[in-house]
C-alpha positions in Angstrom: -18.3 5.2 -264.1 -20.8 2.4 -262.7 -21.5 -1.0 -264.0 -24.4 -3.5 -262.9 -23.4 -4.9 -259.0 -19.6 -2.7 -258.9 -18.2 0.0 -258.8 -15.5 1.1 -260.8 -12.7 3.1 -261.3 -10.7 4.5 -264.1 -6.9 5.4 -264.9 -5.3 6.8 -267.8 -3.1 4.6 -270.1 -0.6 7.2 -270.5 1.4 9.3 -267.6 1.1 13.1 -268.0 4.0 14.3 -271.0 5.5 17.1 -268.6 6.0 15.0 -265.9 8.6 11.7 -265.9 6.7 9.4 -263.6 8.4 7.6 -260.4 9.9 4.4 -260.5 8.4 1.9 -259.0 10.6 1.3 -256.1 10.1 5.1 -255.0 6.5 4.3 -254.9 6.7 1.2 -252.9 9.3 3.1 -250.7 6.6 5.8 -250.0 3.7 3.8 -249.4 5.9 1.7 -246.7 6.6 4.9 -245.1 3.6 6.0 -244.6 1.2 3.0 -244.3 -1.0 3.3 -240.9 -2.2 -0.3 -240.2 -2.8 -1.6 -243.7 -2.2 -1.0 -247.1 -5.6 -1.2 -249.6 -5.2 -1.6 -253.5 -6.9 1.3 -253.5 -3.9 3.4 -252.0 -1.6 1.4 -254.3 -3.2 2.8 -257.3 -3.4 6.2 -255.8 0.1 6.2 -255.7 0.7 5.4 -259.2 -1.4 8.1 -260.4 -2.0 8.2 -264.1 0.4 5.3 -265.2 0.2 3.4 -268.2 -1.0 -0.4 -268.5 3.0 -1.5 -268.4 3.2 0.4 -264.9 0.4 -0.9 -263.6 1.0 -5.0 -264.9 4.4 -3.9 -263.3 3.2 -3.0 -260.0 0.5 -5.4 -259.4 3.4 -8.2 -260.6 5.8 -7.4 -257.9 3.1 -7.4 -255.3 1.8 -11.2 -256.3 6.1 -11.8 -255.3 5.7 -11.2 -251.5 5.2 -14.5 -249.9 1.9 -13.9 -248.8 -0.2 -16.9 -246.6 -1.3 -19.6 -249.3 -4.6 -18.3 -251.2 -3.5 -14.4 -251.5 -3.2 -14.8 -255.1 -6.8 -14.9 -255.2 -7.3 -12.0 -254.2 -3.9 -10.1 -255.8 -3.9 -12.0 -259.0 -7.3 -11.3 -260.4 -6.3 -7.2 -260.5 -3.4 -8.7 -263.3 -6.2 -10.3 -264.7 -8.3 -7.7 -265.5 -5.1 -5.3 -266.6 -4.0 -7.6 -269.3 -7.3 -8.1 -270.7 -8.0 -4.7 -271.4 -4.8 -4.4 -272.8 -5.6 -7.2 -275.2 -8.9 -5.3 -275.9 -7.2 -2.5 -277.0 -8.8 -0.2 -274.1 -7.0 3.4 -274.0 -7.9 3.5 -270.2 -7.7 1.3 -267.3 -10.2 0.3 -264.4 -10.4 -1.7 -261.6 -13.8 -2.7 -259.3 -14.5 -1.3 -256.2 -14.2 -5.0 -254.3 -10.6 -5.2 -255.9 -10.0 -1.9 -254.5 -11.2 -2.0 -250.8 -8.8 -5.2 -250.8 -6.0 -4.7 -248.2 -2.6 -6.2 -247.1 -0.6 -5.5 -243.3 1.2 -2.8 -243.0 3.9 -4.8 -241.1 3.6 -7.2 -243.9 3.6 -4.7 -246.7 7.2 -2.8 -245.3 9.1 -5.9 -244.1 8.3 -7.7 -247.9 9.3 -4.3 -249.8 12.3 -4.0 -247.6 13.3 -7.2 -249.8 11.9 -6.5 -252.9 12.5 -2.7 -253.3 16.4 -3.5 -253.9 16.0 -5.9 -256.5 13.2 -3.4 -258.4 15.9 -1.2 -258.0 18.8 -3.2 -259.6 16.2 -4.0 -262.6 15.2 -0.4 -263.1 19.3 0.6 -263.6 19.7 -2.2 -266.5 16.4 -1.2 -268.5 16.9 1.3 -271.4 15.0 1.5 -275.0 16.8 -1.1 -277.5 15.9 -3.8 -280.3 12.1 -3.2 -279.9 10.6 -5.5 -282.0 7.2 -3.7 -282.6 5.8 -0.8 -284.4 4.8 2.3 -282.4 1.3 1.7 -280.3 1.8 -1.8 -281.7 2.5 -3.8 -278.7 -0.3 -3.3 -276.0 -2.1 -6.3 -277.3 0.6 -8.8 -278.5 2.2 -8.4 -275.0 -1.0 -8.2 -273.2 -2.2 -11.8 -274.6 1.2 -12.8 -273.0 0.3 -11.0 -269.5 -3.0 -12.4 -269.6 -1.5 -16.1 -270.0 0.9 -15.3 -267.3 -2.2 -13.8 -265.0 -4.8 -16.5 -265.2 -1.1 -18.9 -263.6 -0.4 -16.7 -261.2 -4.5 -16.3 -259.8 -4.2 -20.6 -260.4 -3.7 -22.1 -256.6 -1.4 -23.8 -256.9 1.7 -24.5 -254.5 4.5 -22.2 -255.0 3.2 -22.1 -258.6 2.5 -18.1 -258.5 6.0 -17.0 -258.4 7.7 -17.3 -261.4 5.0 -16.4 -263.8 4.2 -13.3 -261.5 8.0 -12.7 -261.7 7.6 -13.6 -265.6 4.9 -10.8 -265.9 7.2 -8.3 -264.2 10.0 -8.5 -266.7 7.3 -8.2 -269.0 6.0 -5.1 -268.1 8.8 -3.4 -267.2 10.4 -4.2 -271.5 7.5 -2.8 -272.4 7.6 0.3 -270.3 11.3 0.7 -271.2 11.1 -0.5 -274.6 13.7 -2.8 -274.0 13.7 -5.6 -276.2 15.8 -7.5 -274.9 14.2 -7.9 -271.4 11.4 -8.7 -273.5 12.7 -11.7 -274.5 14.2 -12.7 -271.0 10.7 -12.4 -270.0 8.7 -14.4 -272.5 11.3 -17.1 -271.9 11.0 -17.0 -268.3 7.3 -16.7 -268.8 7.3 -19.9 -270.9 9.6 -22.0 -268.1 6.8 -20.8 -265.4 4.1 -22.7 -267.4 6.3 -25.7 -267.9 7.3 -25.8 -264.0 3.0 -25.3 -263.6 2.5 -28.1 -265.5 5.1 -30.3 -264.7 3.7 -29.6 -261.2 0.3 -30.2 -262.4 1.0 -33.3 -264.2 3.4 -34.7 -261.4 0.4 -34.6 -258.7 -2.0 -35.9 -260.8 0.3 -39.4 -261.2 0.2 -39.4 -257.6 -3.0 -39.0 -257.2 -3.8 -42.0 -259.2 -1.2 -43.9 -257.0 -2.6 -42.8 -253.7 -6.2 -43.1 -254.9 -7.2 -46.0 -257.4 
Protein backbone atom coordinates (compact mmCIF):
# COMPACT_ATOMS: atom_id res chain seq x y z
CA UNK A 1 0.00 0.00 0.00
CA UNK A 2 1.52 3.49 -1.14
CA UNK A 3 0.75 6.93 0.04
CA UNK A 4 1.82 10.42 -1.49
CA UNK A 5 5.96 10.84 -0.86
CA UNK A 6 6.25 7.18 1.40
CA UNK A 7 6.06 4.08 1.33
CA UNK A 8 4.37 2.02 3.64
CA UNK A 9 3.94 -1.10 5.26
CA UNK A 10 1.27 -2.98 6.89
CA UNK A 11 0.86 -5.54 9.92
CA UNK A 12 -1.90 -7.35 11.27
CA UNK A 13 -3.43 -6.27 14.66
CA UNK A 14 -3.88 -9.76 15.74
CA UNK A 15 -1.18 -12.81 15.88
CA UNK A 16 -2.24 -15.93 13.96
CA UNK A 17 -4.91 -18.08 16.62
CA UNK A 18 -2.88 -21.50 16.09
CA UNK A 19 0.14 -20.08 16.89
CA UNK A 20 1.12 -18.47 20.69
CA UNK A 21 3.49 -15.77 19.61
CA UNK A 22 7.16 -15.19 21.19
CA UNK A 23 7.86 -13.14 24.03
CA UNK A 24 9.48 -10.35 23.50
CA UNK A 25 12.73 -11.14 25.04
CA UNK A 26 13.09 -14.28 22.71
CA UNK A 27 12.83 -11.88 19.86
CA UNK A 28 15.34 -9.47 21.02
CA UNK A 29 17.54 -12.59 21.99
CA UNK A 30 17.32 -13.65 18.30
CA UNK A 31 17.80 -10.60 16.59
CA UNK A 32 21.20 -9.98 18.81
CA UNK A 33 22.26 -13.25 17.65
CA UNK A 34 22.13 -12.81 14.46
CA UNK A 35 22.59 -9.07 13.64
CA UNK A 36 25.49 -8.52 10.89
CA UNK A 37 26.64 -4.86 11.35
CA UNK A 38 23.36 -3.22 12.19
CA UNK A 39 20.00 -3.73 13.18
CA UNK A 40 17.13 -1.67 10.88
CA UNK A 41 13.48 -1.20 12.16
CA UNK A 42 12.76 -2.94 9.39
CA UNK A 43 14.24 -6.31 10.76
CA UNK A 44 12.69 -5.50 14.12
CA UNK A 45 9.25 -5.73 12.68
CA UNK A 46 10.10 -8.71 10.63
CA UNK A 47 10.76 -10.40 13.71
CA UNK A 48 7.53 -9.74 15.32
CA UNK A 49 5.63 -10.95 12.46
CA UNK A 50 1.90 -10.47 12.74
CA UNK A 51 1.72 -9.04 16.36
CA UNK A 52 -0.93 -7.00 17.71
CA UNK A 53 -0.71 -3.03 18.43
CA UNK A 54 0.14 -4.05 22.43
CA UNK A 55 3.29 -6.10 20.99
CA UNK A 56 4.36 -3.69 18.82
CA UNK A 57 3.84 -0.29 21.56
CA UNK A 58 5.78 -3.00 23.61
CA UNK A 59 8.57 -3.52 21.45
CA UNK A 60 9.23 -0.21 20.11
CA UNK A 61 9.01 1.00 24.15
CA UNK A 62 11.82 -1.10 25.28
CA UNK A 63 13.90 -0.03 22.43
CA UNK A 64 13.42 3.98 23.24
CA UNK A 65 15.14 2.35 27.03
CA UNK A 66 18.64 1.72 25.63
CA UNK A 67 20.71 4.68 26.31
CA UNK A 68 21.24 5.73 22.91
CA UNK A 69 23.60 9.13 22.06
CA UNK A 70 21.23 12.26 22.87
CA UNK A 71 18.66 12.83 19.87
CA UNK A 72 17.92 8.98 19.12
CA UNK A 73 14.46 9.43 20.34
CA UNK A 74 13.86 11.28 17.30
CA UNK A 75 14.28 8.86 15.28
CA UNK A 76 12.92 5.77 17.71
CA UNK A 77 10.13 7.70 19.27
CA UNK A 78 8.08 8.81 16.28
CA UNK A 79 7.42 4.76 15.35
CA UNK A 80 5.37 4.87 19.06
CA UNK A 81 3.96 7.76 17.66
CA UNK A 82 2.40 6.58 14.90
CA UNK A 83 1.33 3.03 16.70
CA UNK A 84 -0.72 4.74 19.34
CA UNK A 85 -2.46 6.85 16.98
CA UNK A 86 -3.80 4.24 15.00
CA UNK A 87 -4.77 2.59 17.94
CA UNK A 88 -6.79 5.67 19.01
CA UNK A 89 -8.21 5.66 15.43
CA UNK A 90 -9.61 2.50 15.85
CA UNK A 91 -7.35 0.95 12.81
CA UNK A 92 -7.58 -3.10 12.72
CA UNK A 93 -4.06 -3.01 11.10
CA UNK A 94 -0.87 -1.37 11.63
CA UNK A 95 1.81 0.44 9.35
CA UNK A 96 4.86 1.98 9.45
CA UNK A 97 6.73 4.39 6.50
CA UNK A 98 9.41 3.21 4.59
CA UNK A 99 11.95 6.19 6.15
CA UNK A 100 10.99 4.67 9.67
CA UNK A 101 11.83 1.45 8.46
CA UNK A 102 15.24 1.80 6.60
CA UNK A 103 16.17 3.46 10.15
CA UNK A 104 19.05 1.45 11.84
CA UNK A 105 20.89 1.02 15.17
CA UNK A 106 24.80 -0.84 15.77
CA UNK A 107 24.85 -4.09 16.06
CA UNK A 108 27.43 -3.87 18.89
CA UNK A 109 25.11 -1.36 20.28
CA UNK A 110 21.94 -3.28 19.78
CA UNK A 111 23.48 -6.85 21.72
CA UNK A 112 25.49 -5.13 24.47
CA UNK A 113 21.97 -2.86 25.44
CA UNK A 114 19.65 -6.19 25.14
CA UNK A 115 22.17 -8.07 27.13
CA UNK A 116 20.76 -5.60 29.95
CA UNK A 117 17.37 -5.21 29.07
CA UNK A 118 16.41 -8.82 27.93
CA UNK A 119 16.60 -9.93 31.84
CA UNK A 120 14.46 -7.43 33.14
CA UNK A 121 11.68 -8.12 29.91
CA UNK A 122 12.12 -11.38 31.18
CA UNK A 123 11.31 -10.89 34.91
CA UNK A 124 8.15 -8.67 33.71
CA UNK A 125 6.88 -11.30 31.33
CA UNK A 126 6.90 -14.15 34.51
CA UNK A 127 4.59 -11.66 36.71
CA UNK A 128 1.95 -10.72 33.82
CA UNK A 129 -1.15 -12.91 33.75
CA UNK A 130 -5.08 -11.86 32.76
CA UNK A 131 -6.72 -10.30 36.05
CA UNK A 132 -9.13 -7.24 37.08
CA UNK A 133 -9.37 -6.00 33.51
CA UNK A 134 -11.30 -3.05 33.65
CA UNK A 135 -12.65 -3.00 29.98
CA UNK A 136 -15.16 -4.67 27.87
CA UNK A 137 -13.87 -7.14 25.19
CA UNK A 138 -12.19 -5.04 21.98
CA UNK A 139 -12.96 -2.12 24.27
CA UNK A 140 -9.59 -0.97 25.23
CA UNK A 141 -7.37 -0.24 22.01
CA UNK A 142 -8.42 3.34 22.06
CA UNK A 143 -8.78 4.31 25.81
CA UNK A 144 -5.23 2.93 26.29
CA UNK A 145 -4.01 4.19 23.01
CA UNK A 146 -4.91 7.95 23.91
CA UNK A 147 -2.67 7.07 26.98
CA UNK A 148 0.28 5.62 24.65
CA UNK A 149 -0.04 8.48 22.50
CA UNK A 150 0.47 11.03 25.50
CA UNK A 151 3.29 8.89 26.67
CA UNK A 152 4.82 8.91 22.82
CA UNK A 153 4.74 12.49 21.85
CA UNK A 154 7.17 12.71 25.78
CA UNK A 155 9.25 10.24 24.84
CA UNK A 156 9.99 11.75 20.87
CA UNK A 157 10.17 15.42 23.20
CA UNK A 158 14.22 16.22 23.49
CA UNK A 159 14.57 16.59 26.31
CA UNK A 160 17.47 15.56 28.82
CA UNK A 161 16.96 12.24 30.31
CA UNK A 162 13.28 13.03 29.89
CA UNK A 163 12.60 9.91 27.45
CA UNK A 164 13.05 7.18 29.97
CA UNK A 165 10.39 6.94 32.21
CA UNK A 166 7.45 7.62 29.93
CA UNK A 167 9.06 5.14 27.42
CA UNK A 168 9.39 2.76 30.40
CA UNK A 169 5.68 4.10 31.26
CA UNK A 170 4.52 2.96 27.81
CA UNK A 171 6.08 -0.44 28.23
CA UNK A 172 4.04 -1.42 31.28
CA UNK A 173 1.33 -0.22 29.35
CA UNK A 174 1.53 -2.36 26.54
CA UNK A 175 2.50 -5.30 28.03
CA UNK A 176 -1.29 -4.99 30.66
CA UNK A 177 -2.82 -4.77 27.70
CA UNK A 178 -1.34 -7.68 25.93
CA UNK A 179 -1.70 -9.76 29.09
CA UNK A 180 -4.83 -8.38 30.25
CA UNK A 181 -3.48 -7.65 33.41
CA UNK A 182 -5.15 -5.04 35.15
CA UNK A 183 -3.26 -4.48 37.58
CA UNK A 184 -0.04 -3.60 35.59
CA UNK A 185 -2.30 -1.37 33.98
CA UNK A 186 -2.57 0.70 36.74
CA UNK A 187 1.17 0.57 37.75
CA UNK A 188 1.59 1.90 34.42
CA UNK A 189 -0.75 4.78 34.12
CA UNK A 190 0.61 5.87 37.40
CA UNK A 191 4.13 5.61 36.31
CA UNK A 192 3.03 7.22 33.11
CA UNK A 193 1.56 10.13 35.01
CA UNK A 194 4.97 10.67 37.41
CA UNK A 195 6.97 10.73 33.90
CA UNK A 196 4.98 13.80 32.83
CA UNK A 197 5.29 15.47 36.22
CA UNK A 198 9.30 14.77 36.26
CA UNK A 199 8.95 16.35 32.26
CA UNK A 200 7.47 19.22 33.49
CA UNK A 201 9.01 19.77 36.59
CA UNK A 202 12.12 19.52 34.36
CA UNK A 203 10.54 21.83 31.92
CA UNK A 204 9.43 24.32 34.32
CA UNK A 205 12.77 24.14 36.42
CA UNK A 206 14.94 25.31 33.21
CA UNK A 207 12.74 27.73 32.22
CA UNK A 208 13.28 29.76 35.83
CA UNK A 209 16.77 29.47 35.06
CA UNK A 210 16.67 30.62 31.96
CA UNK A 211 15.10 33.81 33.12
CA UNK A 212 17.89 34.04 35.69
CA UNK A 213 20.74 33.49 33.28
CA UNK A 214 19.10 35.60 30.67
CA UNK A 215 17.06 38.82 31.60
Amino acid sequence: MKAEGMDLDTVSGAPPADNPPRRLSRIFQDLADSAGERVTVAEIRQALGDRSFATLLVFFSCLNLLPFPPGSTLILGPPLVIIAMQMVLGNRTTWLPRFVLNKAIGADKFRHMSDRLIPRLVWIEQLIKPRYWPFARNHADRAIGMIALVLAIAVTLPIPLGNWFPAFSCALIGLALSERDGILLGIGAFCGVLSLLVIAAVVGAASVLAGVVIP
